[in-house]
DSSP file (Angstrom, degrees, kcal/mol; ACC not computed):
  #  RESIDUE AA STRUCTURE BP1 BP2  ACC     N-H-->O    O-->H-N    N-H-->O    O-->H-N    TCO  KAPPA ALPHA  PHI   PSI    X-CA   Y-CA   Z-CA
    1    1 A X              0   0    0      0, 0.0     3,-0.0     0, 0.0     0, 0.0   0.000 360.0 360.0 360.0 128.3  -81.8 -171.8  -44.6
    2    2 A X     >  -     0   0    0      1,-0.1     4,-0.9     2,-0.1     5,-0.1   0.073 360.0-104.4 -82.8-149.1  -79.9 -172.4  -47.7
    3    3 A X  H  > S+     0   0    0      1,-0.2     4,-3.0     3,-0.1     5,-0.3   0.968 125.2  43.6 -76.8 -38.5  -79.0 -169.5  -50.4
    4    4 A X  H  > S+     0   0    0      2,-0.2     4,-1.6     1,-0.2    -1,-0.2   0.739 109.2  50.4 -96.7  -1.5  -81.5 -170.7  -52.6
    5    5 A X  H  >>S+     0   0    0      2,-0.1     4,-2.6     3,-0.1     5,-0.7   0.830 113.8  57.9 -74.1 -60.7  -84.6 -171.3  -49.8
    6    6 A X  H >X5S+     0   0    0     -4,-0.9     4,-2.2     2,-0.3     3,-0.6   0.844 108.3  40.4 -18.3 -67.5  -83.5 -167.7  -48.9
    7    7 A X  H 3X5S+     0   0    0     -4,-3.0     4,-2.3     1,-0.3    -1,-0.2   0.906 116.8  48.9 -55.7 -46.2  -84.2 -166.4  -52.4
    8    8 A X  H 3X5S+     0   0    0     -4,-1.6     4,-0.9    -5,-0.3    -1,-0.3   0.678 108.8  48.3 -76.9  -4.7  -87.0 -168.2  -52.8
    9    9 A X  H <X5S+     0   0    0     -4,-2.6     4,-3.2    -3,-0.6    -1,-0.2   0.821 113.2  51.6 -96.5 -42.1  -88.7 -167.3  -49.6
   10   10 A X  H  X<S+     0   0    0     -4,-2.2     4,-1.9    -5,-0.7    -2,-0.2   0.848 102.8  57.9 -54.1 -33.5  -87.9 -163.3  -50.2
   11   11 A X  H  X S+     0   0    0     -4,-2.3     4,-2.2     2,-0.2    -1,-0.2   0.964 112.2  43.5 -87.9 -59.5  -89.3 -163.4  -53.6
   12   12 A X  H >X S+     0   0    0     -4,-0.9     3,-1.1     2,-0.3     4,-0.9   0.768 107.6  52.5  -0.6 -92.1  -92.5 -164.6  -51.8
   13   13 A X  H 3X S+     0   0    0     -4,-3.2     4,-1.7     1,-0.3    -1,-0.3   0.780 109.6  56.8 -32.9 -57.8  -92.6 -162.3  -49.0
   14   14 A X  H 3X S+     0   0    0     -4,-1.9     4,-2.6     1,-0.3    -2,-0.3   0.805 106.6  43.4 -29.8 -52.4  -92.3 -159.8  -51.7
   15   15 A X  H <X S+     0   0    0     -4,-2.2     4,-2.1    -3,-1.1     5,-0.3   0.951 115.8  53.4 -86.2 -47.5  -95.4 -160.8  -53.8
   16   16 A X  H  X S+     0   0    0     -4,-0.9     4,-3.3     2,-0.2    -1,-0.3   0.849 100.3  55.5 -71.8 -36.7  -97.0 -161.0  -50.7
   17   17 A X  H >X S+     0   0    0     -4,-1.7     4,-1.4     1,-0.2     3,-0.7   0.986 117.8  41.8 -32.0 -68.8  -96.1 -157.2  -49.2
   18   18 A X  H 3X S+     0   0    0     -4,-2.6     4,-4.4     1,-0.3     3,-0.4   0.768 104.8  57.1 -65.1 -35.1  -97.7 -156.0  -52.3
   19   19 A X  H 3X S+     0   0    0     -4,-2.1     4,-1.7     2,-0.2    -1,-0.3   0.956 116.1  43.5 -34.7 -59.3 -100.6 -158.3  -52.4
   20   20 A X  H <X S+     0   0    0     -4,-3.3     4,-0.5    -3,-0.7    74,-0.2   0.837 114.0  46.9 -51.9 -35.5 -101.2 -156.6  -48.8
   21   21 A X  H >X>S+     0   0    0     -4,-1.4     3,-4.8    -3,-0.4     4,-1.0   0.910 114.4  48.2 -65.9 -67.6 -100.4 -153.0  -49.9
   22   22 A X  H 3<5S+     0   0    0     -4,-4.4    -2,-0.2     1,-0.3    -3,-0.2   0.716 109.5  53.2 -57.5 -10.0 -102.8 -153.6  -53.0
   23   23 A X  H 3<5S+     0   0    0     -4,-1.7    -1,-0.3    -5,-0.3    -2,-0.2   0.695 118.5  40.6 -99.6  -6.2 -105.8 -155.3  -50.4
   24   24 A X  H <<5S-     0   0    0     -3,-4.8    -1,-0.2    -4,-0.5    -2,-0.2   0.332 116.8-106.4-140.7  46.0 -105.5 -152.0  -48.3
   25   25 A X  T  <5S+     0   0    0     -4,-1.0    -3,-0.1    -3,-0.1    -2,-0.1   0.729  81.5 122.7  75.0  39.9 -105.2 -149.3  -50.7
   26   26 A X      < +     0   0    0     -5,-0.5    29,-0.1    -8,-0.1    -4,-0.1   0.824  49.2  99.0 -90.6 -27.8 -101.6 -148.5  -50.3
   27   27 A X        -     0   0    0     -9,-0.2     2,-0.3     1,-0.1    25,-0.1  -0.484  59.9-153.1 -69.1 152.4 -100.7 -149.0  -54.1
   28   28 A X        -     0   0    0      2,-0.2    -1,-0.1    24,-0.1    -2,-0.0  -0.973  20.2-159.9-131.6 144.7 -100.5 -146.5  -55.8
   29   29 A X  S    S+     0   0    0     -2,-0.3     2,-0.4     2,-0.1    -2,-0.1   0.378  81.0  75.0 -92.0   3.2 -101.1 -146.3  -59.7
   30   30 A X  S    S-     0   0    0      0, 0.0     2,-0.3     0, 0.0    -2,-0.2  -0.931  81.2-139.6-127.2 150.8  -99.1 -142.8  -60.2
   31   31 A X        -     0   0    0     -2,-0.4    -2,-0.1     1,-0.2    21,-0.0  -0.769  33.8 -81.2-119.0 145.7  -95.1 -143.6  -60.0
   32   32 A X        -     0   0    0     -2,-0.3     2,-0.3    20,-0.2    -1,-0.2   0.081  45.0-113.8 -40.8 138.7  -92.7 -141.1  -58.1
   33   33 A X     >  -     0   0    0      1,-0.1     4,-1.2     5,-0.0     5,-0.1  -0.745  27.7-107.2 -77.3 140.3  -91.3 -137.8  -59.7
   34   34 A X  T  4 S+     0   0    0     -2,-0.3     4,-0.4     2,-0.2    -1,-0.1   0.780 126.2  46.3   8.4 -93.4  -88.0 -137.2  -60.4
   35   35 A X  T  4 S+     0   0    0      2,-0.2     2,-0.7     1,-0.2     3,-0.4   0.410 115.5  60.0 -46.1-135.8  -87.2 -134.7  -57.5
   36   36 A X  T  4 S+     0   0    0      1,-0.3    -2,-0.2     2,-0.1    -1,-0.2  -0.186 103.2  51.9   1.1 -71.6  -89.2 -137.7  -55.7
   37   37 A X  S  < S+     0   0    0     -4,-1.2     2,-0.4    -2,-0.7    -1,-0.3   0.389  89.9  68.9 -27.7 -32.7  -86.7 -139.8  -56.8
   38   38 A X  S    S+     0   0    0     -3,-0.4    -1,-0.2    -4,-0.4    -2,-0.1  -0.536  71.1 168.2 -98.7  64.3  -83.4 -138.2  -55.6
   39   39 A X        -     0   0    0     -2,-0.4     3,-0.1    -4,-0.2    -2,-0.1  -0.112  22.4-170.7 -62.4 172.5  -84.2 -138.9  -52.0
   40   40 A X        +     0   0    0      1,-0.3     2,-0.4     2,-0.1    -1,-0.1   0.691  57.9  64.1-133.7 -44.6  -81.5 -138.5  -49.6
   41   41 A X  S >  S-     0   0    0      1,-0.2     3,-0.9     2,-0.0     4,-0.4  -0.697  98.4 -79.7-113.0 131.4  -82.6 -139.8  -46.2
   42   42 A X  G >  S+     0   0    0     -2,-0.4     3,-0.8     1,-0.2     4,-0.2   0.057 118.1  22.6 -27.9 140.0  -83.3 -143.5  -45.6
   43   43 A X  G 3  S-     0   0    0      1,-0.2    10,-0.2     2,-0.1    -1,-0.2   0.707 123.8 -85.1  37.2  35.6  -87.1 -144.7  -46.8
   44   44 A X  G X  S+     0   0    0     -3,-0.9     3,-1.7     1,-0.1     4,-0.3   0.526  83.0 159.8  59.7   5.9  -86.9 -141.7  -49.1
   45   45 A X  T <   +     0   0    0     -3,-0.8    -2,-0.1    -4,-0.4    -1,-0.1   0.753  68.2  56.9   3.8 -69.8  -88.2 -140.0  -45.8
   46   46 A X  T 3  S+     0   0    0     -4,-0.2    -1,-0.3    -5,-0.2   -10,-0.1   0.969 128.7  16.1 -41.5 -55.1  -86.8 -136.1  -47.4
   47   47 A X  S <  S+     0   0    0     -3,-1.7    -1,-0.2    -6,-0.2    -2,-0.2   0.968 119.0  31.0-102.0 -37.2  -89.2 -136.9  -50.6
   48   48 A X  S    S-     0   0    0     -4,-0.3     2,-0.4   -12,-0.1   -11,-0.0  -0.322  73.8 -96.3-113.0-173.5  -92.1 -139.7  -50.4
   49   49 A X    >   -     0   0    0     -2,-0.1     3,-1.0     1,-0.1     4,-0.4  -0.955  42.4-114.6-108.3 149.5  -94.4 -141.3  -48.1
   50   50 A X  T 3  S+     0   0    0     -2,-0.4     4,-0.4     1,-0.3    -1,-0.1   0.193 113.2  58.1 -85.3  -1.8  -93.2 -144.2  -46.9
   51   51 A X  T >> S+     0   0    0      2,-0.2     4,-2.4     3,-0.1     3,-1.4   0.867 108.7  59.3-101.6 -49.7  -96.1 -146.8  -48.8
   52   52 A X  H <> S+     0   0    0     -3,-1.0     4,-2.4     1,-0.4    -2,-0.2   0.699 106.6  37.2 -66.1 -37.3  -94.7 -145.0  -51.9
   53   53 A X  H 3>>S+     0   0    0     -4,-0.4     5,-1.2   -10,-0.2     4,-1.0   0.654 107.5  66.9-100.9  -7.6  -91.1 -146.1  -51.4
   54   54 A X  I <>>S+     0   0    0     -3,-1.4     5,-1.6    -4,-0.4     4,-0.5   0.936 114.5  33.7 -19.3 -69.6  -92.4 -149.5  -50.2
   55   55 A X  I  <5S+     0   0    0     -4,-2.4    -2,-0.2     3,-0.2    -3,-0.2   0.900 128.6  33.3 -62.1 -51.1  -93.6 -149.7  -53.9
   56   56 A X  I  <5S+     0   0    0     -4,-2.4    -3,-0.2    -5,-0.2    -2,-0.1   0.932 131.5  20.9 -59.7 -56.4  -90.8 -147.9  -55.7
   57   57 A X  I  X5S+     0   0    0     -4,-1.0     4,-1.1    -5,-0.2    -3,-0.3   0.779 116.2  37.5 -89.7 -60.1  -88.5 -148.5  -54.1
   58   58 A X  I  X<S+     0   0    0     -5,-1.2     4,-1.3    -4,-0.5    -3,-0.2   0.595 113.4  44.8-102.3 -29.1  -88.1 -151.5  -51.6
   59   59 A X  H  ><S+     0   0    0     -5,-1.6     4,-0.8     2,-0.2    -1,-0.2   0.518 111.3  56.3-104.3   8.7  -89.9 -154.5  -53.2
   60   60 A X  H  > S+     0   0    0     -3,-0.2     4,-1.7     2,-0.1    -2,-0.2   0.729 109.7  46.9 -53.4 -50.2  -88.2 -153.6  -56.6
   61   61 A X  H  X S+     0   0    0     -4,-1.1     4,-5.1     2,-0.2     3,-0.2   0.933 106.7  61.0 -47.7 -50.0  -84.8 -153.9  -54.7
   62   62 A X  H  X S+     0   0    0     -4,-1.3     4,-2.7     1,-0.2    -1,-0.2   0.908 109.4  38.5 -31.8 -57.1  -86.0 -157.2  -53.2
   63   63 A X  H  < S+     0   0    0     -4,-0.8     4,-0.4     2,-0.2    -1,-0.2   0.653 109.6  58.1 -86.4  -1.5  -86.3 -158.8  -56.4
   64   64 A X  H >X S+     0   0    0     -4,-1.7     4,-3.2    -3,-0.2     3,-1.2   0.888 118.8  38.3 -73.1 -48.6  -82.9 -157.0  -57.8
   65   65 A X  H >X>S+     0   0    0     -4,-5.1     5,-2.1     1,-0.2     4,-1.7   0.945 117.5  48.6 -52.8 -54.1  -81.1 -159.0  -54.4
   66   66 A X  H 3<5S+     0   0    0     -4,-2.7    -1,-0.2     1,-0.3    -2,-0.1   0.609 111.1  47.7 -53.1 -24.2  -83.2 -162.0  -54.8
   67   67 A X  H <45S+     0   0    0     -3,-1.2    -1,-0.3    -4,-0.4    -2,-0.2   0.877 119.9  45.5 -89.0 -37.3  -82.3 -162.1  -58.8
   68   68 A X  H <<5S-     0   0    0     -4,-3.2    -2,-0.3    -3,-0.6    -1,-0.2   0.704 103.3-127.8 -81.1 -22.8  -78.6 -161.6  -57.5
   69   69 A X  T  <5S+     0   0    0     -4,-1.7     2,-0.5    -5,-0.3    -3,-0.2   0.449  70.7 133.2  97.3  -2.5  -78.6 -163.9  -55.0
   70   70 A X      < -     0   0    0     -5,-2.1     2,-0.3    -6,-0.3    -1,-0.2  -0.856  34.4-170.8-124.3  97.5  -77.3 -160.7  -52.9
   71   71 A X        -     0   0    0     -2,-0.5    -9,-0.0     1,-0.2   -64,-0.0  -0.600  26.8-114.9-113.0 154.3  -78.9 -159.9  -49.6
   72   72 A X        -     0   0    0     -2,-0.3    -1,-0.2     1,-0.1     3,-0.1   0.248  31.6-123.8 -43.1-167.0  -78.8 -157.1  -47.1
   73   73 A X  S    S-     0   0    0      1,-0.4     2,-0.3    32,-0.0    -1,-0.1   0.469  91.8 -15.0 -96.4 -39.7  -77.1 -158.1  -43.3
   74   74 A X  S    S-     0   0    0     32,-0.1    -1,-0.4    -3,-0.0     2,-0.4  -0.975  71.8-150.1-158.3-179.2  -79.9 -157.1  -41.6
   75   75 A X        -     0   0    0     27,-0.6    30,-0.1    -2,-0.3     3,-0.1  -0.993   6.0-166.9-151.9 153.2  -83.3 -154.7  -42.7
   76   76 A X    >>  +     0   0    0     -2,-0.4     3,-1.0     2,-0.1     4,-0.9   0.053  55.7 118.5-120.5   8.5  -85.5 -152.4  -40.4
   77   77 A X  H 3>  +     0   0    0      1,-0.2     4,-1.3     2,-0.2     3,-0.3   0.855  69.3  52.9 -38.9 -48.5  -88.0 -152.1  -42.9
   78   78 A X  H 3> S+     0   0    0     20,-0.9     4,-1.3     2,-0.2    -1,-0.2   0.593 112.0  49.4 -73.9 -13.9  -90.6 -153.7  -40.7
   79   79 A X  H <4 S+     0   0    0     -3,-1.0    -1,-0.2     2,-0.2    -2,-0.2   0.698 106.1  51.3 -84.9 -18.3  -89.8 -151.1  -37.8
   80   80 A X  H  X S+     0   0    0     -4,-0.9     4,-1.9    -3,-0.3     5,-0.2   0.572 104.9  57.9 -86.6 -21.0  -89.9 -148.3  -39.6
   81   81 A X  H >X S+     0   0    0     -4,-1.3     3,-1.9    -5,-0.2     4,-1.8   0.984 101.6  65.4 -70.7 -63.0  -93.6 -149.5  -41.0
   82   82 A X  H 3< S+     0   0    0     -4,-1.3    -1,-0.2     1,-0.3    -2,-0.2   0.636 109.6  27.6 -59.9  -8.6  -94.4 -149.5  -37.6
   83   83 A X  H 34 S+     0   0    0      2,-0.1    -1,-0.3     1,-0.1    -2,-0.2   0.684 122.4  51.9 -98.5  -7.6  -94.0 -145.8  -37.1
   84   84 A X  H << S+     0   0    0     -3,-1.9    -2,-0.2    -4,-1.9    -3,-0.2   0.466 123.9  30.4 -99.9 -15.5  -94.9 -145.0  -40.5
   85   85 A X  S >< S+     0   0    0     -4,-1.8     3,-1.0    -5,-0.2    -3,-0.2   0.451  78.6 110.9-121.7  -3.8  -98.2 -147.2  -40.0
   86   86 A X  T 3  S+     0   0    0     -5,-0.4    -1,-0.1     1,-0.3    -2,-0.1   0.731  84.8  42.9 -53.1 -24.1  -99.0 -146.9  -36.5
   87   87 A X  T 3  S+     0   0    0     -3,-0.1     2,-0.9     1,-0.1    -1,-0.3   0.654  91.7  96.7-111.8 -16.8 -102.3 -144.7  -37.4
   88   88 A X    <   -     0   0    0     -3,-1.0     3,-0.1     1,-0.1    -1,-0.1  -0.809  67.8-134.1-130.9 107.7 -103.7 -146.6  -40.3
   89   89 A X  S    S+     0   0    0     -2,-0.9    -1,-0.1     1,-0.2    -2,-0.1   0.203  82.3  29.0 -58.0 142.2 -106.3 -149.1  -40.0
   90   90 A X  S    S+     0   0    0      1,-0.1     4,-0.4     3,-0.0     3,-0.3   0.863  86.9 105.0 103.2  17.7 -106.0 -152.5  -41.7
   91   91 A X     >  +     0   0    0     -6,-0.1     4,-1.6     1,-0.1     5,-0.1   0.118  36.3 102.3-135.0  17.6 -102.5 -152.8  -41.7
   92   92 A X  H  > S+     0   0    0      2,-0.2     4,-0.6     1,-0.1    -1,-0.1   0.858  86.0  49.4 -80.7 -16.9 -101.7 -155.2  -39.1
   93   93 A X  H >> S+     0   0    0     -3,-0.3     4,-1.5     2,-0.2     3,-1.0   0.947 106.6  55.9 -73.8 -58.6 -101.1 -157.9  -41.5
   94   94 A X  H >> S+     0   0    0     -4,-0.4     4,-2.4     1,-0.2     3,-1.8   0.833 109.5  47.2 -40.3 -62.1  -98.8 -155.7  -43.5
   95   95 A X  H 3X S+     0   0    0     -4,-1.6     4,-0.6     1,-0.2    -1,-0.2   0.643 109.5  52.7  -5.9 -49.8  -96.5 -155.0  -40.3
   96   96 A X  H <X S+     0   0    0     -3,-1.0     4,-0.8    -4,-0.6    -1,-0.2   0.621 107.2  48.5 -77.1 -20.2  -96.4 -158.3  -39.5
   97   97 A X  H XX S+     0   0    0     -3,-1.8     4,-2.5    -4,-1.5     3,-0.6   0.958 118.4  52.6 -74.0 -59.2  -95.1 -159.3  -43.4
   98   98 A X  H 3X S+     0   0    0     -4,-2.4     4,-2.8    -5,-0.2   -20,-0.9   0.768 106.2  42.7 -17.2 -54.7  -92.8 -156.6  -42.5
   99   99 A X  H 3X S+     0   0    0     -4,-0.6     4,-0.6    -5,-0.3    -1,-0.2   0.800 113.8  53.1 -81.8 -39.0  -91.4 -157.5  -39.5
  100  100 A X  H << S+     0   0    0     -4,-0.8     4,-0.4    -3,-0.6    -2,-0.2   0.909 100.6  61.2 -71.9 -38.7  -91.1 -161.0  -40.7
  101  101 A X  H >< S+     0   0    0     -4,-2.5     3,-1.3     2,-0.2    -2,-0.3   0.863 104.7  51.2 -17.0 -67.6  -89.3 -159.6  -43.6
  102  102 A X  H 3< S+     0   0    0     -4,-2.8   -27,-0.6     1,-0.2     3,-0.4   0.763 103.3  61.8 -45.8 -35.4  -86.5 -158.2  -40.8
  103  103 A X  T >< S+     0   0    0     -4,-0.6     3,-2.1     1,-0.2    -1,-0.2   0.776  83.0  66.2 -81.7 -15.6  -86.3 -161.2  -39.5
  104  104 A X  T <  S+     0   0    0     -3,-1.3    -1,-0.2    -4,-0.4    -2,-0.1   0.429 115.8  44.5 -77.5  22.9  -84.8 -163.5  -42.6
  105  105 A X  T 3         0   0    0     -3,-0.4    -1,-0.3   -30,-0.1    -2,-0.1   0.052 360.0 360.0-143.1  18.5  -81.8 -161.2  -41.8
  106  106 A X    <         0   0    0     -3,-2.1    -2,-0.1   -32,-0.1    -3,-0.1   0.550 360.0 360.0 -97.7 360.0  -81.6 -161.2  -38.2
């Protein structure tokens, strides 16, 4: 895949995670606190719930790499949704955006 199918495919995936959060009521309309904010531990673990830094956090970064042209080595996002999501019905499509997500970087 070249740089720029790359970019364009992430920017995608992106608009499609959220499309998926927003169709099963994982966005959320009230934006992280401060103290939210100084997380410490990988997928803000220490501060948010993990749909929260989805939103805040992780598809704003998407489109900062995508804008930069400048992309991770690899991502575990979509494995950590699967422990973070294991209980919460409706969400198999989200997992699977995830997971495909992991993969443009495998």
């Amino acid at each position: 895949m070249s740089p720029g199918e790359l970019q364009n495919k992430v920017v995608a995936m992106a608009g499609e995670i959220e499309n998926e959060m927003r169709r099963v009521g994982l966005w959320s309309s009230k934006a992280p606190s401060p103290e939210q904010m100084a997380f410490k531990k990988a997928f803000a673990i220490d501060t948010m719930p993990f749909s929260m830094w989805l939103q805040f956090i992780f598809i704003p970064r998407v489109h900062q790499a995508a804008a930069a042209n400048q992309f991770p080595s690899s991502s575990s996002v979509g494995a950590q949704a699967v422990r973070e999501f294991d209980t919460v019905p409706n969400t198999e499509r989200l997992l699977s955006l995830l997971s495909e997500f992991d993969a443009l970087f495998e």
